[in-house]
PyMOL CGO cylinders between C-alpha atoms (Angstrom):
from pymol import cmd
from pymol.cgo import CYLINDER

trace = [
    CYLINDER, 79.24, 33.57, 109.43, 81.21, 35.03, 106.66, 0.3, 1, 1, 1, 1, 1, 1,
    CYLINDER, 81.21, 35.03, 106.66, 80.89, 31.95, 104.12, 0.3, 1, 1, 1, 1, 1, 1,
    CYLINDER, 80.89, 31.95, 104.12, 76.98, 33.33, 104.88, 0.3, 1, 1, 1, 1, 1, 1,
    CYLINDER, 76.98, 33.33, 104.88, 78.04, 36.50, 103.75, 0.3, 1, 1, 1, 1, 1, 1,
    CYLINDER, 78.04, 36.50, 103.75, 79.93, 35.66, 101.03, 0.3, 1, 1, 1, 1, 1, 1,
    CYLINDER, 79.93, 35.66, 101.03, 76.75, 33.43, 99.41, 0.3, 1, 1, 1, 1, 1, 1,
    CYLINDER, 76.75, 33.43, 99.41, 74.07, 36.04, 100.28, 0.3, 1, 1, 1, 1, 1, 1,
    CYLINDER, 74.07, 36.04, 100.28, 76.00, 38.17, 98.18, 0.3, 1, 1, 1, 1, 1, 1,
    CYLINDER, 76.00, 38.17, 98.18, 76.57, 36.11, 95.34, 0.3, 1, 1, 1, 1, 1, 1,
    CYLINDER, 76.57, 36.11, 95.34, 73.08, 35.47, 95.63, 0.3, 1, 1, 1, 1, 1, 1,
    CYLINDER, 73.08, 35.47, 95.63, 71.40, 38.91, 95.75, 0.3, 1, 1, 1, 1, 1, 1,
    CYLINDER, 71.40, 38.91, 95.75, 74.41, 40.91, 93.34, 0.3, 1, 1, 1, 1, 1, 1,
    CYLINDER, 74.41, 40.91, 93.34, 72.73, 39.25, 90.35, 0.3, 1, 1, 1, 1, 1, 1,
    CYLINDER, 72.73, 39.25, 90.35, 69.01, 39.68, 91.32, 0.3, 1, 1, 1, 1, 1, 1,
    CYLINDER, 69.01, 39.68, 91.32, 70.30, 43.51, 92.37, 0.3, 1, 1, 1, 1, 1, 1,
    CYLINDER, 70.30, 43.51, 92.37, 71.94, 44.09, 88.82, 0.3, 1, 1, 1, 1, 1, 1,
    CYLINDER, 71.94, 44.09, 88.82, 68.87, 42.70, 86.82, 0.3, 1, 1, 1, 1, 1, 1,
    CYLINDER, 68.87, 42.70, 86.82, 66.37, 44.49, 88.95, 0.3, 1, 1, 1, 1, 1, 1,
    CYLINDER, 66.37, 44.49, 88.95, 68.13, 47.78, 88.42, 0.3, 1, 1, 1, 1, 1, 1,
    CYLINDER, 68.13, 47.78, 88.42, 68.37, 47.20, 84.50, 0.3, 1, 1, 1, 1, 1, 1,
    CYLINDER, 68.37, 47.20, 84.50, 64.60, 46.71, 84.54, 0.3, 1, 1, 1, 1, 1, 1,
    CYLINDER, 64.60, 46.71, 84.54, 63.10, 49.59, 86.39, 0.3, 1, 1, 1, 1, 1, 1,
    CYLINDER, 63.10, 49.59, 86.39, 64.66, 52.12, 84.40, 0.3, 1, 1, 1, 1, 1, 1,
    CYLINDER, 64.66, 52.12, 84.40, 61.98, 53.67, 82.45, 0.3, 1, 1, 1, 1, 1, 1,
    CYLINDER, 61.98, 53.67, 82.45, 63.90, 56.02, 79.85, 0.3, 1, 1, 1, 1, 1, 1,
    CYLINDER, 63.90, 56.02, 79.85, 63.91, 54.45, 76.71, 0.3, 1, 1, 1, 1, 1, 1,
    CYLINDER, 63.91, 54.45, 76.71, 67.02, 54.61, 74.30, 0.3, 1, 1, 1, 1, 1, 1,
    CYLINDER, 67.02, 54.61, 74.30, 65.06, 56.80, 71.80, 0.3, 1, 1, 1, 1, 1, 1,
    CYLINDER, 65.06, 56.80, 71.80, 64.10, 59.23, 74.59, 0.3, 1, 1, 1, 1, 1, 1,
    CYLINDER, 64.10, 59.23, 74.59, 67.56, 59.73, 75.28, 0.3, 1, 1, 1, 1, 1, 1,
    CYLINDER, 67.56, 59.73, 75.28, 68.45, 60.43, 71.44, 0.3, 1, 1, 1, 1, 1, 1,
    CYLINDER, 68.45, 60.43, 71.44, 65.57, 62.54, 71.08, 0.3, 1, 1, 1, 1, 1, 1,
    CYLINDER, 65.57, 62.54, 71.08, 66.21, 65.11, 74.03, 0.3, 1, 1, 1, 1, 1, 1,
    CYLINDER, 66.21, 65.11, 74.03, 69.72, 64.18, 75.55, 0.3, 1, 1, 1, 1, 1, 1,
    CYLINDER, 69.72, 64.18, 75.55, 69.69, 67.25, 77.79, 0.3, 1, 1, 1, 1, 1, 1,
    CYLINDER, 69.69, 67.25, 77.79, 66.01, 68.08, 78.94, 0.3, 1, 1, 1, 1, 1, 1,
    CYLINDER, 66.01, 68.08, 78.94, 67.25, 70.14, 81.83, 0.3, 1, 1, 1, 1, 1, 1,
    CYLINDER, 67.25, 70.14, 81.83, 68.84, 72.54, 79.49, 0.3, 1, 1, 1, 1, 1, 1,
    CYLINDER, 68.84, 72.54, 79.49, 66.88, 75.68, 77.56, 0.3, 1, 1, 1, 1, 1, 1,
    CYLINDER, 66.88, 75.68, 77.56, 69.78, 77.26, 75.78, 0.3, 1, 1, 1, 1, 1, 1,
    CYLINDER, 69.78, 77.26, 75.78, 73.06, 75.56, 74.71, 0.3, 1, 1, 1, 1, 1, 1,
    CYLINDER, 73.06, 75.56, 74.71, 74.14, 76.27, 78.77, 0.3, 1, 1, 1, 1, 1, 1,
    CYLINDER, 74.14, 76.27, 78.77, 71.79, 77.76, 80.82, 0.3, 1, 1, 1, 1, 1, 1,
    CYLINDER, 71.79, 77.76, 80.82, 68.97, 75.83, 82.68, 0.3, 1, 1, 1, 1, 1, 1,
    CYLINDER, 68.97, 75.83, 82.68, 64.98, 77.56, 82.95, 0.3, 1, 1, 1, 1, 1, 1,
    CYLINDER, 64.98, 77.56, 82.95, 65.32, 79.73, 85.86, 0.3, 1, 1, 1, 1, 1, 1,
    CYLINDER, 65.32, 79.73, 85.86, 68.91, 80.94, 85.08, 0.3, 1, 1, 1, 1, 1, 1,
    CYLINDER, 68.91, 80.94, 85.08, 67.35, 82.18, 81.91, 0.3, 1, 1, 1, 1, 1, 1,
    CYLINDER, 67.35, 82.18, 81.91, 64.56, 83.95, 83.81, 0.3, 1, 1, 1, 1, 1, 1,
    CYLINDER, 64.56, 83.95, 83.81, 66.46, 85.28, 85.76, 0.3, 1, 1, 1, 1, 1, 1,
    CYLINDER, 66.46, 85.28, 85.76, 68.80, 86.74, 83.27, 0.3, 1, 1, 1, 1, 1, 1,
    CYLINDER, 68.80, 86.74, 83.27, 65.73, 88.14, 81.45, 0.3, 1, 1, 1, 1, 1, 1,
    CYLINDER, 65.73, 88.14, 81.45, 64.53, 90.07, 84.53, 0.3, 1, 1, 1, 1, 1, 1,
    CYLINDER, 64.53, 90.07, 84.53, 68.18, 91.32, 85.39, 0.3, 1, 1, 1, 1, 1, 1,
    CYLINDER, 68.18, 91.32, 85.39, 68.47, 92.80, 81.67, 0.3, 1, 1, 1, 1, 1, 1,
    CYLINDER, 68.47, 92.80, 81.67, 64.37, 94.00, 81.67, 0.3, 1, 1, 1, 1, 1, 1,
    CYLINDER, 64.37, 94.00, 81.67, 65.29, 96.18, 85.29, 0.3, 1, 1, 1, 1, 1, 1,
    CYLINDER, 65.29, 96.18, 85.29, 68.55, 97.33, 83.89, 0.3, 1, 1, 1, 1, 1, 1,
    CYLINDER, 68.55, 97.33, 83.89, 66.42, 98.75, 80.71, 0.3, 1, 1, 1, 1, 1, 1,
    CYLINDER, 66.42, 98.75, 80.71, 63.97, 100.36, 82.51, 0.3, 1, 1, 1, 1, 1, 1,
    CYLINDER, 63.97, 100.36, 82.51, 66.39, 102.01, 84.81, 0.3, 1, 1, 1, 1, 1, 1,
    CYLINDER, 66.39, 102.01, 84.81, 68.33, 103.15, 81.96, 0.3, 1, 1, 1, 1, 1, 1,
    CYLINDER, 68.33, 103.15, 81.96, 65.52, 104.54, 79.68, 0.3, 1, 1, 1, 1, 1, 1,
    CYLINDER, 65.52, 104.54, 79.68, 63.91, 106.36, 82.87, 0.3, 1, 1, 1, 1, 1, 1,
    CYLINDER, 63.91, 106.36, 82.87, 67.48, 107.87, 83.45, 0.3, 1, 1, 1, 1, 1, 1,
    CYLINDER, 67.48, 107.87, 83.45, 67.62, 108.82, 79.05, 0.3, 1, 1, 1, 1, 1, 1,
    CYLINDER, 67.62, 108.82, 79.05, 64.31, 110.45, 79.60, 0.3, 1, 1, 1, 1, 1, 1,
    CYLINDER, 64.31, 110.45, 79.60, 65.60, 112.45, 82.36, 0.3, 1, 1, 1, 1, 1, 1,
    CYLINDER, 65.60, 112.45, 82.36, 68.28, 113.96, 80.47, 0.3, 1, 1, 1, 1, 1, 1,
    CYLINDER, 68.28, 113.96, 80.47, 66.26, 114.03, 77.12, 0.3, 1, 1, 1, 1, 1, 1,
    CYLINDER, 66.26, 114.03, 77.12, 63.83, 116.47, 78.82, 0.3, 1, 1, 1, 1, 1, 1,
    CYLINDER, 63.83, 116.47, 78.82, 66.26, 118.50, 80.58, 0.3, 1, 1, 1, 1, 1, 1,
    CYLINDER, 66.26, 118.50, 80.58, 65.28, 117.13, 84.03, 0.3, 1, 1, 1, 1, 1, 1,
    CYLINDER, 65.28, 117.13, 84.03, 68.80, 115.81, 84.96, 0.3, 1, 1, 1, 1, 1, 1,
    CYLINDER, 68.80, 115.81, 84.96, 69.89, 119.42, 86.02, 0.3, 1, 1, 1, 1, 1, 1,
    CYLINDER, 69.89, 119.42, 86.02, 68.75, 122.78, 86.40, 0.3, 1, 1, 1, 1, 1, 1,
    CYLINDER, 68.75, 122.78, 86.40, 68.87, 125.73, 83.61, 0.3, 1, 1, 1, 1, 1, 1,
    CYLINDER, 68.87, 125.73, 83.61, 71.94, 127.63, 83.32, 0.3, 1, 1, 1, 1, 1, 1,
    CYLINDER, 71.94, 127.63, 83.32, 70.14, 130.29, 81.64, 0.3, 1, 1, 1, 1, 1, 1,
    CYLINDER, 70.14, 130.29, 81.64, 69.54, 132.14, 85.01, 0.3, 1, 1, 1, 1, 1, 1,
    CYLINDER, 69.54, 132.14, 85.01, 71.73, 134.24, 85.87, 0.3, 1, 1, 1, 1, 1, 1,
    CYLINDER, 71.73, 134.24, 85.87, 72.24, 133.20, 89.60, 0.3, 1, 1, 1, 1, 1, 1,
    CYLINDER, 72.24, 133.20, 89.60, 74.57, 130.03, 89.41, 0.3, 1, 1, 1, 1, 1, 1,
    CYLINDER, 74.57, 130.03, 89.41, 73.09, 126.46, 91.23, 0.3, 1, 1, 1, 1, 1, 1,
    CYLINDER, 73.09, 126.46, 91.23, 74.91, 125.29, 93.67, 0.3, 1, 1, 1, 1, 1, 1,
    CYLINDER, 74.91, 125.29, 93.67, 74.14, 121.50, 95.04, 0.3, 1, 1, 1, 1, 1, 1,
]
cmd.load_cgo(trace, "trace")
């Protein structure tokens, strides 16, 4: 039984090794030509990109709608009353 063993592996590592070598399908120049497809900046994949953009495009808006505010004097009340505002 384990002289079996030891010849159906001899037998089937080689056929194994050369099958594997075959069905790869990327090509050398491939490789060369794009070595990191995954990647759309230097370190950041597509949909950590994304979601960066959509992290700094709610922070903007937040922040400009809170700039308007205080550009047209909604932020607070007028002190030019002369009853003082309490919260």
């Amino acid at each position: 039984m384990r002289r079996r063993n030891v010849v159906v592996l001899l037998v089937s590592a080689p056929i194994a090794l050369v099958a594997g070598c075959s069905s790869n399908s990327t090509s050398a120049s491939a490789i060369r030509s794009n070595p990191t497809p995954e990647l759309r900046t230097v370190a950041e994949r597509n949909p950590e990109v994304k979601n960066n953009v959509a992290i700094t495009n709610n922070t903007n808006s937040r922040s400009l709608r809170a700039d308007l505010g205080r550009a047209f004097l909604f932020d607070r009340p007028s002190r030019l009353g002369p009853y003082p505002y309490t919260r």
